[in-house]
SETIDO-409989 format. One record per residue (C-alpha): residue number from 1; residue in three letters; x, y, z. Coordinates in steps of 0.2 Angstrom, whole numbers. Example, Ala and Ser with C-alpha at 12.3 -4.5 7.8 and 13.67 -1.06 7.14 Angstrom:
2
[1 'ala' [62 -22 39]];
[2 'ser' [68 -5 36]];
end
This chain:
277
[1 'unk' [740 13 658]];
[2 'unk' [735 23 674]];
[3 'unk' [716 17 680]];
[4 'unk' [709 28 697]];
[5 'unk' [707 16 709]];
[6 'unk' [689 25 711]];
[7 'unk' [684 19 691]];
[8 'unk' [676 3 686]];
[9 'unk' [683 -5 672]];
[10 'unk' [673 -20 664]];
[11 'unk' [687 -35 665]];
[12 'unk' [682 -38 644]];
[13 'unk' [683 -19 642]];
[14 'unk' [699 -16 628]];
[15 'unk' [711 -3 636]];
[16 'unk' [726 2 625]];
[17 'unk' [743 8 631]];
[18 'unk' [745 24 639]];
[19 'unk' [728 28 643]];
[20 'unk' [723 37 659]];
[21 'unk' [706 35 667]];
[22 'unk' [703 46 683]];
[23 'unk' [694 45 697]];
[24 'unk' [673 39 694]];
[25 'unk' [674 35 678]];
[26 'unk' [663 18 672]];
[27 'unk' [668 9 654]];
[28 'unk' [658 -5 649]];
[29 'unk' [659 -21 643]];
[30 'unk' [660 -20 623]];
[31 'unk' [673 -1 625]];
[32 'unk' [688 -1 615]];
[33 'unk' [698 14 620]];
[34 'unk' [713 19 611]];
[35 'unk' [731 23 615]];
[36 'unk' [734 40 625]];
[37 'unk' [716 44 626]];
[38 'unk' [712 51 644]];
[39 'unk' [696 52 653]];
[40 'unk' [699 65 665]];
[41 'unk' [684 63 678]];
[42 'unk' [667 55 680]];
[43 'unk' [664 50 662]];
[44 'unk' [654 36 658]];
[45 'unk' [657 24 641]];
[46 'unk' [646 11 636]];
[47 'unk' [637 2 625]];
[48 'unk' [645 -6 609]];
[49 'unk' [659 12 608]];
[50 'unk' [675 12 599]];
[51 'unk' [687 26 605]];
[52 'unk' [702 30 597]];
[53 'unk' [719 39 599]];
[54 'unk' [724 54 610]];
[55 'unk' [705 60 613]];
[56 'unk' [703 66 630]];
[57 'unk' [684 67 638]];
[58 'unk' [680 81 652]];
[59 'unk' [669 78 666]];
[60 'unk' [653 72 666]];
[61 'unk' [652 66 646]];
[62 'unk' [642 52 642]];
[63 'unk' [646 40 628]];
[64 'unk' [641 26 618]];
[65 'unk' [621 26 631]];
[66 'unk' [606 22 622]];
[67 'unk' [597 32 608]];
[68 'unk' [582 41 613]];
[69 'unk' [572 34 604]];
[70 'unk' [556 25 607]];
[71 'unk' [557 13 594]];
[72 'unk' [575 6 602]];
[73 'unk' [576 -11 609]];
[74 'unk' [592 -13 616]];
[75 'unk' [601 -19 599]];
[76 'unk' [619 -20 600]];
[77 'unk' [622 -3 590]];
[78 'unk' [639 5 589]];
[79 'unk' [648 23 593]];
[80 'unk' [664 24 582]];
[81 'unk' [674 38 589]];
[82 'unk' [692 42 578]];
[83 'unk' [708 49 584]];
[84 'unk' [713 66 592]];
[85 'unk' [694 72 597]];
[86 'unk' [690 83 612]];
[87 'unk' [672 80 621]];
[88 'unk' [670 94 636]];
[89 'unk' [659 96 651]];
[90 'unk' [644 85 650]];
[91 'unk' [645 80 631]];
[92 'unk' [634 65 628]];
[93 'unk' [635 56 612]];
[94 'unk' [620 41 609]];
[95 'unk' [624 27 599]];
[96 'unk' [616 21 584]];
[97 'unk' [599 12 581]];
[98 'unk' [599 -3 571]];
[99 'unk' [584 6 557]];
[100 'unk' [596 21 556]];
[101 'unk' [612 14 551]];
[102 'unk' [619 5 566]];
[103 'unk' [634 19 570]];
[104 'unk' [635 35 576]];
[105 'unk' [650 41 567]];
[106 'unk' [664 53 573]];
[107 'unk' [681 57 564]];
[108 'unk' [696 64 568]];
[109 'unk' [702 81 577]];
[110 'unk' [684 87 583]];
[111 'unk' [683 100 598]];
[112 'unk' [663 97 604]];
[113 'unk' [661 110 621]];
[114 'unk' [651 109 636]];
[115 'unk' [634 101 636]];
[116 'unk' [635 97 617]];
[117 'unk' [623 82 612]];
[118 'unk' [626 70 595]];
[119 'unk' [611 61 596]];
[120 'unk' [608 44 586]];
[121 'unk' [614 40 568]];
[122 'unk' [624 54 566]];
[123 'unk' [640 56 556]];
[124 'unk' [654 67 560]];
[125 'unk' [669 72 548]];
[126 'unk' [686 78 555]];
[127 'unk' [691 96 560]];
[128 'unk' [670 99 568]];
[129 'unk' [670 114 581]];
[130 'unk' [653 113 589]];
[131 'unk' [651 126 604]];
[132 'unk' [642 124 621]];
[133 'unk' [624 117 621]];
[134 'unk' [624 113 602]];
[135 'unk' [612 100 600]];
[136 'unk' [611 87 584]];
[137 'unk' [593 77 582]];
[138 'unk' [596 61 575]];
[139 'unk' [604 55 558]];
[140 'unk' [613 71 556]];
[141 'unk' [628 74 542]];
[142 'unk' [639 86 547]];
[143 'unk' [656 90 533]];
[144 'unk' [673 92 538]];
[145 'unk' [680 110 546]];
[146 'unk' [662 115 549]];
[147 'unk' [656 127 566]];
[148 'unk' [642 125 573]];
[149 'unk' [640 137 584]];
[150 'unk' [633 140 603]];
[151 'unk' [614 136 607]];
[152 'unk' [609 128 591]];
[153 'unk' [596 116 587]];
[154 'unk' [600 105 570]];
[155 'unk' [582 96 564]];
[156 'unk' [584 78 563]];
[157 'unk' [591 72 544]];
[158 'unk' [596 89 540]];
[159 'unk' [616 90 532]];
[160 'unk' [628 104 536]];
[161 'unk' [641 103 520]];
[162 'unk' [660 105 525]];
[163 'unk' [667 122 528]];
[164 'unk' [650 128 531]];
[165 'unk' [646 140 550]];
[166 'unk' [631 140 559]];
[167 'unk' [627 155 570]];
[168 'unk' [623 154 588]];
[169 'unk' [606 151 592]];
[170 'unk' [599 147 575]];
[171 'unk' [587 135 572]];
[172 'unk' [591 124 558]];
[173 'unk' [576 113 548]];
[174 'unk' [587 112 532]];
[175 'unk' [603 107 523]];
[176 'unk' [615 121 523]];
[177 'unk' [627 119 509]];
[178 'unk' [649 118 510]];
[179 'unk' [655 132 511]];
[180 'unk' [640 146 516]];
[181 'unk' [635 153 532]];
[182 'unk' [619 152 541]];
[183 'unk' [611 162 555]];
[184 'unk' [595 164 562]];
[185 'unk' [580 158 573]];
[186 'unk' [569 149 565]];
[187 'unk' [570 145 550]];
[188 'unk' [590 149 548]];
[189 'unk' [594 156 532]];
[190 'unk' [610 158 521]];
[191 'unk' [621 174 523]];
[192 'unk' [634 173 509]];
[193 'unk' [649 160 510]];
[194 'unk' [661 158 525]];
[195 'unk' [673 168 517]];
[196 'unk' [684 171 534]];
[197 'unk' [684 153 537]];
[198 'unk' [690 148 520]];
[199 'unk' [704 161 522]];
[200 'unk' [709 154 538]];
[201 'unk' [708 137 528]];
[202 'unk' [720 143 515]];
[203 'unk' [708 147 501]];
[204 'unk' [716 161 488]];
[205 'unk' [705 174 483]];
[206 'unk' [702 165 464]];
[207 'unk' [691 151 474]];
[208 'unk' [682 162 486]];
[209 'unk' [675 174 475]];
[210 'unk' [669 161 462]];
[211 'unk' [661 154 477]];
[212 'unk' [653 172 479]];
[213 'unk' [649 172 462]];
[214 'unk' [641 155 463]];
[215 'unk' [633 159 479]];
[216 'unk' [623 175 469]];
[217 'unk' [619 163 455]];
[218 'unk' [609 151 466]];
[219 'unk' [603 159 479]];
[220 'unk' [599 180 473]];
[221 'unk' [597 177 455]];
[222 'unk' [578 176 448]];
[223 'unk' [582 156 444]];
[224 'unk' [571 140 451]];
[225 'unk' [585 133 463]];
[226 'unk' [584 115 449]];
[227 'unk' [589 130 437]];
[228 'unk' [601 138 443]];
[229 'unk' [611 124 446]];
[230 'unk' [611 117 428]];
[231 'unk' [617 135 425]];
[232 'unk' [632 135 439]];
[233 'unk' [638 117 433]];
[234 'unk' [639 123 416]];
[235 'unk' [646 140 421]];
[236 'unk' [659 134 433]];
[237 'unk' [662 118 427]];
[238 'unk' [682 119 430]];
[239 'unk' [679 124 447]];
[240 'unk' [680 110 460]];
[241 'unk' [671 118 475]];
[242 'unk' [656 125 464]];
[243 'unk' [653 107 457]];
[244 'unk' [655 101 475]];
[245 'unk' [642 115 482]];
[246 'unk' [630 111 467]];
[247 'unk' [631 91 469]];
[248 'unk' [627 93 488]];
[249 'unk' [611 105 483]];
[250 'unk' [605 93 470]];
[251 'unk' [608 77 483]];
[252 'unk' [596 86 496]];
[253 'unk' [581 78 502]];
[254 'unk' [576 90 515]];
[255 'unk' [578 106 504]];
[256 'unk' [589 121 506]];
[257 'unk' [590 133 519]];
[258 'unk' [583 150 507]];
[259 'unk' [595 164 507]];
[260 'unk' [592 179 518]];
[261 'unk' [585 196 513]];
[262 'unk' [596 208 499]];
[263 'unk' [607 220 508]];
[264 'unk' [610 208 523]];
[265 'unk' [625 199 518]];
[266 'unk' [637 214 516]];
[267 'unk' [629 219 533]];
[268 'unk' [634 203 540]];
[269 'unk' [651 204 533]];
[270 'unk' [654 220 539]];
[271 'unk' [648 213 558]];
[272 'unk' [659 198 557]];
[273 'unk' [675 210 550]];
[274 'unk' [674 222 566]];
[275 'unk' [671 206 577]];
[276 'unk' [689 199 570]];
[277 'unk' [699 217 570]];
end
């Protein structure tokens, strides 16, 4: 363990093994920090905030400070933070409030860039890229492997399903489901499934275009969204990732973000093909 001589360290603060805390940084009373997690410069942890292993936090990010919320008073909420994260310049991540859960949830292997906010009560899987000055309202659910990308505002409550990218500077009011993209200020909309991400991910070409095919059923077909469903879990009923896609749709409370105008997807593929080549 290497502490700057700079840093101020709470004596009951929980410091693991092998952890390196530069110069200026302050961690508070109730902080566990894990084994191998290094907080380069400046950073401030507080609150009731549980860090794990091998995260490393940049300059200037703030962890674990109070929900901004005006309802707040000071109860003994939590940040859960997992292993192997990454928070850069001027991240800020507020813990939870008691009414909202009590824990501001991140998992494993996340890459969250500069001046990204996580506001309270929201839940993070593994595997999240978010890119500079993405910003989360509270009580936010965000799936594993998803991209959210620079400049975007997600409305409070709303859930990004896994696998699923979010353009930069989009405004989004409503859940976007696994596995489709999203783009556009506001309200965002849905442009066809993330079909370069799932390759990257390992997706053969049997998965993604039933995806497609289930992604034209609900969302360009002539069908009430309640209808089409029924249709695509009787249709696709072997398919794991269509059944998942359709149980996030029927579990939403906020509604679906629509599908964008006919003729725009293969525009936006063809956009994002040239962007890769």
């Amino acid at each position: 363990m290497s502490i700057h001589q700079t840093a101020i360290i709470h004596p009951k603060a929980e410091i693991e093994e092998d952890v390196l805390i530069g110069p200026y940084c302050v961690v508070g009373e109730h902080v566990r920090i894990g084994r191998g997690t290094e907080l380069v410069s400046h950073v401030c942890v507080e609150g009731h905030t549980d860090i794990g292993a091998q995260c490393k936090f940049f300059p200037y990010s703030s962890i674990g400070s109070p929900p901004q919320h005006l309802q707040y008073q000071d109860e003994p909420t939590k940040v859960v933070i997992g292993d192997h994260n990454i928070f850069r310049e001027y991240v800020t991540v507020n813990r939870a409030t008691s009414f909202g859960g009590g824990v501001t949830r991140l998992g494993h292997h996340n890459f969250l860039m500069a001046y990204v906010h996580v506001a309270h009560d929201c839940e993070l899987g593994d595997h999240i890229v978010m890119a500079n000055a993405a910003t989360l309202a509270g009580h936010i659910a965000i799936g594993n492997h998803a991209v959210i990308g620079g400049l975007v505002g997600i409305h409070q409550y709303v859930r990004i399903g896994e696998h699923a990218m979010v353009g930069g500077c989009s405004a989004v009011p409503q859940d976007v489901p696994p596995f489709m993209r999203a783009s556009g200020s506001y309200p965002a909309r849905l442009f066809g499934i993330n079909s370069i991400g799932l390759r990257r991910h390992k997706f053969g070409n049997e998965r993604i275009t039933m995806l497609k095919e289930a992604y034209r059923l609900l969302f360009r077909q002539q069908y009430r969204l309640s209808e089409a469903t029924k249709i695509a879990r009787s249709q696709y009923e072997h398919s794991q990732d269509v059944l998942k896609l359709v149980t996030f749709i029927e579990s939403s409370r906020r509604g679906i973000s629509h599908g964008g105008k006919r003729g725009q997807d293969d525009e936006k593929d063809l956009r994002l093909r040239r962007a890769q080549d």
